[in-house]
C-alpha angles and dihedrals in degrees: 000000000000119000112234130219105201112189125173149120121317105271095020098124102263092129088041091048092049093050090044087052096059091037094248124160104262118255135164114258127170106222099217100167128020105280106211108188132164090288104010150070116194114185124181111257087233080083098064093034103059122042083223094077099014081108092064092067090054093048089050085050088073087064107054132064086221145028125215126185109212114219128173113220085231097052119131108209143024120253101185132059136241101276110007105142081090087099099049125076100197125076112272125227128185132230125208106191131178088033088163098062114117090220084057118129105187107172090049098055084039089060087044081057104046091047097047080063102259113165093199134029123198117191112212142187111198105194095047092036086232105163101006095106087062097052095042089054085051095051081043095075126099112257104240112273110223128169117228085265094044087059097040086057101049090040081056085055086053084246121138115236087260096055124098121243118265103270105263090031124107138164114288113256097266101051111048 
């Protein structure tokens, strides 16, 4: 299973998504401090939210196979740029939570989503669990297994390690 880094805004959903994840009985919880278990990577929304402590999210992305913005549907602002995933070296997924608020604006936080660089976008409820079995069957999936050559020669094609190679490309004769 792939370990997840969620970073977002404080009260964007990260602690709920985590519960939800591991089927736990929702509960407020303050994250005062970045929880690392077994599959996830919680990190307190004051880290997305001050440039003081914005590296530390880069620093927590090593850790992770993959890296998920956490956006609620009523949020009122956008946290993340236009591009961002340039510091960041795992694929990028985005999170939509609290998709049944009346103040929810979907197709506005989609578009925040698409333009910070995110390859994939769930859409969750955490209370009602809508939307969680996708994402569980896409953190289900095996991250991609390369050997030091393998990812010199995709990172000579300008590919990250998670891109398929170019159709009509394979590996040279030495390195599959």
């Amino acid at each position: 299973m792939k370990k997840i880094f969620l970073m977002g805004r404080s009260e964007a959903g990260k602690t709920s998504l985590t519960q939800a994840l591991k089927g736990e009985e929702l509960h407020y919880i303050k994250t005062q401090y970045t929880n690392s278990n077994d599959d996830t990577i919680d990190s307190p929304g004051e880290y997305a939210e001050s440039k003081r402590f914005s590296v530390g999210l880069a620093c927590f992305s090593f850790e992770a196979d993959v890296v998920a913005i956490v956006q609620a549907a009523d949020e009122p602002f956008n946290l993340f740029g236009a591009s961002c995933r340039s510091f960041i070296l795992r694929p990028l997924i985005g999170i939509i939570t609290k998709i049944d608020s009346p103040y929810a604006n979907i197709p506005m936080v989609k578009q925040w989503l698409i333009n910070a660089g995110c390859e994939r976008i769930f859409m969750v409820n955490n209370v009602t669990r809508e939307g969680i079995d996708e994402l569980m069957e896409y953190l289900q999936e095996d991250p991609p297994s390369l050997t030091l050559e393998q990812a010199k020669f995709k990172q000579s094609l300008g590919l990250n390690e998670w891109d398929p190679l170019p159709e009509g490309v394979t590996y040279p004769e030495g390195i599959r």
